[in-house]
GUFI-644239 format. One record per residue: x, y, z of N, C-alpha, C in turn; residue number from 1; residue in three letters. Coordinates in Angstrom, 1 decimal. Example, Ala and Ser with C-alpha at 12.3 -4.5 7.8 and 13.67 -1.06 7.14 Angstrom:
<pamis>
13.2,-5.7,7.8,12.3,-4.5,7.8,13.2,-3.3,7.8,1,Ala
12.8,-2.2,7.1,13.7,-1.1,7.1,12.9,0.0,7.9,2,Ser
</pamis>
This chain:
<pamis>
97.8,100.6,82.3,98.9,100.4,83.1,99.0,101.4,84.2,1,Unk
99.2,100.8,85.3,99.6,102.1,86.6,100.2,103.0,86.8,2,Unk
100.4,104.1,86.7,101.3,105.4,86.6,102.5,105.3,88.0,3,Unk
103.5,105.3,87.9,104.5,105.1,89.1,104.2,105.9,89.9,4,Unk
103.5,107.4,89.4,102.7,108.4,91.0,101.8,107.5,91.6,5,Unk
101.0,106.9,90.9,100.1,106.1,91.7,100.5,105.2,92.5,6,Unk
101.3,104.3,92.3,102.1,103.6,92.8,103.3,104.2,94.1,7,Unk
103.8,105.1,93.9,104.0,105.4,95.0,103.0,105.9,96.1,8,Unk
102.0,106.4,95.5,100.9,107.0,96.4,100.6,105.6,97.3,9,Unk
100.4,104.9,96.7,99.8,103.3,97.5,101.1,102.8,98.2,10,Unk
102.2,102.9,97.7,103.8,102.5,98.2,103.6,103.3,100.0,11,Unk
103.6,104.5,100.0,103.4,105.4,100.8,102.4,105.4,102.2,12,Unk
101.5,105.2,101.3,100.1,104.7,102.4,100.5,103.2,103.0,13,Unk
101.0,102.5,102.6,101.9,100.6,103.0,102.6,101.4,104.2,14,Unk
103.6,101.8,103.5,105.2,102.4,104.8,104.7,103.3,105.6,15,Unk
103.8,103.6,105.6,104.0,104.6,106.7,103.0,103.4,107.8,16,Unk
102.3,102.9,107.3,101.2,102.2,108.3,102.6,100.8,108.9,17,Unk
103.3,100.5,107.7,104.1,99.7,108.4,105.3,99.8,109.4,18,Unk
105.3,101.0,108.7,106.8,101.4,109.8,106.9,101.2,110.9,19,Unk
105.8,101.7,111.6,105.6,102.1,113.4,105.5,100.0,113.8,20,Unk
104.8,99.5,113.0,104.4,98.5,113.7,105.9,97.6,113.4,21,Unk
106.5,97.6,112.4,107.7,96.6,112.3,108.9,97.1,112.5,22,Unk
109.4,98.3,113.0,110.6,98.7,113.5,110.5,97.4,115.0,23,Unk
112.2,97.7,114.8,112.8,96.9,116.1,112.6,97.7,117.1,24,Unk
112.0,97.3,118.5,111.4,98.0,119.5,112.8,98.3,120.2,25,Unk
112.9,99.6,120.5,113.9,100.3,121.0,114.4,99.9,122.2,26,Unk
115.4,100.5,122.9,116.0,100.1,124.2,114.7,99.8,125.4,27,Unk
113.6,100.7,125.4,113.2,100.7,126.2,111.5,100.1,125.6,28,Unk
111.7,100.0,124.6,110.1,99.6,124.2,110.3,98.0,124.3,29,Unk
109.4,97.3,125.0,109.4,95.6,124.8,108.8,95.2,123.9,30,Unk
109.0,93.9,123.6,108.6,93.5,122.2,106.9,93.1,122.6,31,Unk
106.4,92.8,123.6,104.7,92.7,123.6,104.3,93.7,123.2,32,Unk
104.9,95.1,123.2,104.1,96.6,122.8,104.3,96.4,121.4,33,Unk
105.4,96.1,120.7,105.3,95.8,119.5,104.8,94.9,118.6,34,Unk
104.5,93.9,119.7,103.5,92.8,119.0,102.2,93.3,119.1,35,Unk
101.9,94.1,120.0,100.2,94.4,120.1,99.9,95.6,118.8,36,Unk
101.6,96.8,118.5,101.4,97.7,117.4,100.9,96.5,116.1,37,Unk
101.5,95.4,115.7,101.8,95.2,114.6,100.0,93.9,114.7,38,Unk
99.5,93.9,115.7,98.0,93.0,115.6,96.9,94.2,115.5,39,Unk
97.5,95.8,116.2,96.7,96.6,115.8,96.7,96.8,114.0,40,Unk
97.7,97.0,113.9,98.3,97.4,112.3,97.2,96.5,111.3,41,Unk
97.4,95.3,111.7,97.1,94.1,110.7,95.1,94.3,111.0,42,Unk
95.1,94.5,111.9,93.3,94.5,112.2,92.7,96.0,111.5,43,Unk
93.6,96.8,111.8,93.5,98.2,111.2,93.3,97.7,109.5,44,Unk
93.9,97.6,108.9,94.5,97.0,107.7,93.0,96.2,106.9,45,Unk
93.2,95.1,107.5,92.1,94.5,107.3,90.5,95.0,107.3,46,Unk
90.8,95.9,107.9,89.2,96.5,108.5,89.2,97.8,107.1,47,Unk
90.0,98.0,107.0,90.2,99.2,106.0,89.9,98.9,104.9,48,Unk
90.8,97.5,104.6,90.7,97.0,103.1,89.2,96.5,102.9,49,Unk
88.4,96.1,103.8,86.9,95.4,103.3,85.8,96.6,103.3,50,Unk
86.2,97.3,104.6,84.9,98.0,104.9,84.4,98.8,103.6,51,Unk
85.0,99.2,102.4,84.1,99.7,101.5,84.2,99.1,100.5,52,Unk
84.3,97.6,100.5,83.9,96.4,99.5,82.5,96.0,99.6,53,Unk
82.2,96.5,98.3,80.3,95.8,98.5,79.8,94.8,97.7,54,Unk
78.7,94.2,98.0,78.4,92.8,97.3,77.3,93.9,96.3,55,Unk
77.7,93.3,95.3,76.5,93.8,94.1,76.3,92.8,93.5,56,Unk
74.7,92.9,92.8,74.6,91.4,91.8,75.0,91.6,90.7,57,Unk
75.1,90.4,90.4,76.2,90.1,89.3,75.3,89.8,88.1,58,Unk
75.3,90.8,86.8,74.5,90.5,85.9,74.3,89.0,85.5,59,Unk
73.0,88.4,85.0,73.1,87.0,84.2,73.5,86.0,85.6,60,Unk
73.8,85.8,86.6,73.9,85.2,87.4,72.9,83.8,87.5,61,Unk
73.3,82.8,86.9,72.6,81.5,86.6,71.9,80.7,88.0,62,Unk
72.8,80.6,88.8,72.8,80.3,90.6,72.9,81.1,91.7,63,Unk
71.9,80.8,92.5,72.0,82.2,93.7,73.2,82.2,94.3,64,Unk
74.0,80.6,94.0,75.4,81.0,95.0,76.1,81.5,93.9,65,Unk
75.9,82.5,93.2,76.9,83.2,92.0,75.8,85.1,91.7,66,Unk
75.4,84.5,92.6,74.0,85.8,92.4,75.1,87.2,92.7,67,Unk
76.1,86.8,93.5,76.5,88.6,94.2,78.0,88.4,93.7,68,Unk
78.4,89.2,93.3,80.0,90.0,93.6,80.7,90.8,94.0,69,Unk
81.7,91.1,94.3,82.7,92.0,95.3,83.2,93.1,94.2,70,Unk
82.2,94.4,95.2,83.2,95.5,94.2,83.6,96.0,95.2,71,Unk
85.0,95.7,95.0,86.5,96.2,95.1,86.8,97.6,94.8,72,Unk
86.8,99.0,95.6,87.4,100.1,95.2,88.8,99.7,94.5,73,Unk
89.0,100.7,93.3,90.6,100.2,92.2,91.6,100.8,93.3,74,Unk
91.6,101.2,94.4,93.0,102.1,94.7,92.8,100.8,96.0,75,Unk
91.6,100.5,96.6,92.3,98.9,97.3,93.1,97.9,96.6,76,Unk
92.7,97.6,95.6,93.0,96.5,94.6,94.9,96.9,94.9,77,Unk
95.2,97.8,94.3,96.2,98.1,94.4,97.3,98.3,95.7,78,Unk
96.9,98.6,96.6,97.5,98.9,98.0,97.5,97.3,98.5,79,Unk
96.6,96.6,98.2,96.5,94.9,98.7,97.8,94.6,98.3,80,Unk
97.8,95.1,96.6,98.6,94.2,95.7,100.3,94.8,96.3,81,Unk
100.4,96.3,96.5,101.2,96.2,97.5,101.8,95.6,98.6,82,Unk
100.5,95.7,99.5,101.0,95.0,101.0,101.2,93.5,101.0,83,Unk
100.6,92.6,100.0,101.0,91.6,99.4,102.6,91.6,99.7,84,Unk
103.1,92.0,98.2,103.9,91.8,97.7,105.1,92.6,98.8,85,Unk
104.7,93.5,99.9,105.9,93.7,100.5,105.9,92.7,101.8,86,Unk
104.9,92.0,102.0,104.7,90.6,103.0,105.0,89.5,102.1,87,Unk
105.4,89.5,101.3,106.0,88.1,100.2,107.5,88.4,100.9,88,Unk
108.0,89.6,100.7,109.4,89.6,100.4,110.1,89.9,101.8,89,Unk
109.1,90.4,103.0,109.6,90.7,104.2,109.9,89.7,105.1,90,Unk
108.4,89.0,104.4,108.0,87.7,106.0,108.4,86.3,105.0,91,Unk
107.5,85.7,104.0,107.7,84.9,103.2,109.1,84.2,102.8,92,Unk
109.6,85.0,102.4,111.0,84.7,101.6,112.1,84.8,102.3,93,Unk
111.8,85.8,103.7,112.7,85.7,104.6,113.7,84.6,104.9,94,Unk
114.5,84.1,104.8,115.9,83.3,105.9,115.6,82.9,106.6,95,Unk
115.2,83.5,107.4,115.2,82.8,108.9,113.9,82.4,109.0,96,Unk
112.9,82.4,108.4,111.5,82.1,108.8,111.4,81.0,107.9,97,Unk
112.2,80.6,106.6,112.1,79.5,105.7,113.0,78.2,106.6,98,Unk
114.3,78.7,107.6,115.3,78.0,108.6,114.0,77.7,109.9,99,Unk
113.3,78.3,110.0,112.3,77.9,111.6,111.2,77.1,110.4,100,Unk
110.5,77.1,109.3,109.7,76.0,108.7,110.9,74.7,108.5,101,Unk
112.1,74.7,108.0,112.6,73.9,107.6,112.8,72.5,109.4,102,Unk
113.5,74.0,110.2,113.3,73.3,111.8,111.9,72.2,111.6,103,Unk
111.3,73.0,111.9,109.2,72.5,112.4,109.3,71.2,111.5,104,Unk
109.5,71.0,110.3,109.2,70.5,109.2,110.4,68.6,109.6,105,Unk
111.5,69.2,110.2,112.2,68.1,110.5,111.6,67.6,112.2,106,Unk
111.2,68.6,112.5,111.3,67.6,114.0,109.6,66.9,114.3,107,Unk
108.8,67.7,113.7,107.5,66.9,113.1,108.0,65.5,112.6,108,Unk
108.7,65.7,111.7,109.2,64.2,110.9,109.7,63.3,111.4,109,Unk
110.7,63.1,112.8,111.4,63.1,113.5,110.6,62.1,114.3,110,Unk
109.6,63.1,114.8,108.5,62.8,116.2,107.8,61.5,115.4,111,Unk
107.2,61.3,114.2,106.4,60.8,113.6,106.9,59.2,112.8,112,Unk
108.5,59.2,112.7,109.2,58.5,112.6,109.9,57.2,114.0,113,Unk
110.2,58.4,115.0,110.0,57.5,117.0,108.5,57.2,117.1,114,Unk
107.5,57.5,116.6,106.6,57.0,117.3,106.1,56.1,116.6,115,Unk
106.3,55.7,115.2,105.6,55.2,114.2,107.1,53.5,114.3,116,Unk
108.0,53.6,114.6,109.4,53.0,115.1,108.6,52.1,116.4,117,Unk
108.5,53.0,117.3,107.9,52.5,119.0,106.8,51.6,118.3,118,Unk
106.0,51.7,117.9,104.5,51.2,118.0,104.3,49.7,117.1,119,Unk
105.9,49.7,116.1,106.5,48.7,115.3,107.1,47.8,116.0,120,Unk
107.7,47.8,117.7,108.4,47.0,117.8,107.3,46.0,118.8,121,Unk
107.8,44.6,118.6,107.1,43.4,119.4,107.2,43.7,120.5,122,Unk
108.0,44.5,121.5,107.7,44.2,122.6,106.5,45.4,123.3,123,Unk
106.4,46.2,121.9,105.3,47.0,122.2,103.8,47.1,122.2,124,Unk
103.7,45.4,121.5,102.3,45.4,120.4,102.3,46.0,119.4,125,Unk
101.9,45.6,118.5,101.7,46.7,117.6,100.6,47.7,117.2,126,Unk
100.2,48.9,117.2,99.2,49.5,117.5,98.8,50.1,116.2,127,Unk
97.4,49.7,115.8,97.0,49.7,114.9,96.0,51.0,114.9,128,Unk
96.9,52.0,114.0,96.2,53.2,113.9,94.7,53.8,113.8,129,Unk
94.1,52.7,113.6,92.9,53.1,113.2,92.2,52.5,114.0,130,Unk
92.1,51.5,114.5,91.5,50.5,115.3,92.0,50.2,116.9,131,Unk
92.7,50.9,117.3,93.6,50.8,118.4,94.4,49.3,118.4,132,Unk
94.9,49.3,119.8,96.0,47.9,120.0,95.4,46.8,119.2,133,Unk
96.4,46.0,118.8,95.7,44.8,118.1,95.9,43.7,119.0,134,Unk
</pamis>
């Protein structure tokens, strides 16, 4: 089991890399500077998490597409499992971003319903999706 020092240690190394990039950009900082902190952030991130993951072969390996496996340093494993879980509950679960999917989700449906309506009526022909006009 994880010791809660450890756990903050990896808590720690998350917040501090996140902070600068997801604060609300101040009176005078514009939000492009803070979009470009938080694509730095995420590329930083990413580049950190892999760069010391190595492919090793994998004992008994029956097929060459099963020949290699990913070793994972344990203090990445954990910091992932972090940054995960604080992008579940930041961005994911969020309110307003489940209210802009629910938007997207209706007006897609919306669009797909007028045009699938249009293409139904006689004075339009009816246009056969796969095959063009009939």
């Amino acid at each position: 089991m994880k010791s809660s020092e450890t756990f903050s240690d990896d808590w720690m190394f998350i917040k501090e890399k996140l902070d600068v990039a997801l604060t609300p950009p101040g009176k005078r900082e514009h939000e492009k500077k803070k979009k470009a902190n938080r694509k730095s952030l995420v590329a930083g991130l990413i580049d950190y998490f892999v760069k010391d993951t190595k492919a090793k072969r994998a004992p008994g390996a029956g097929h060459s597409r099963y020949e290699y496996a990913l070793d994972i340093p344990e203090d990445r494993v954990r910091q992932c499992a972090v940054l995960k879980a604080i992008v579940w509950e930041a961005i994911i679960n969020d309110a307003n971003i489940a209210t802009l999917e629910r938007k997207a989700r209706t007006i897609v449906r919306g669009l797909f319903e007028e045009f699938h309506d249009w293409t139904n009526r006689p004075e339009n022909g009816r246009v056969n999706a796969r095959f063009g006009p009939s």
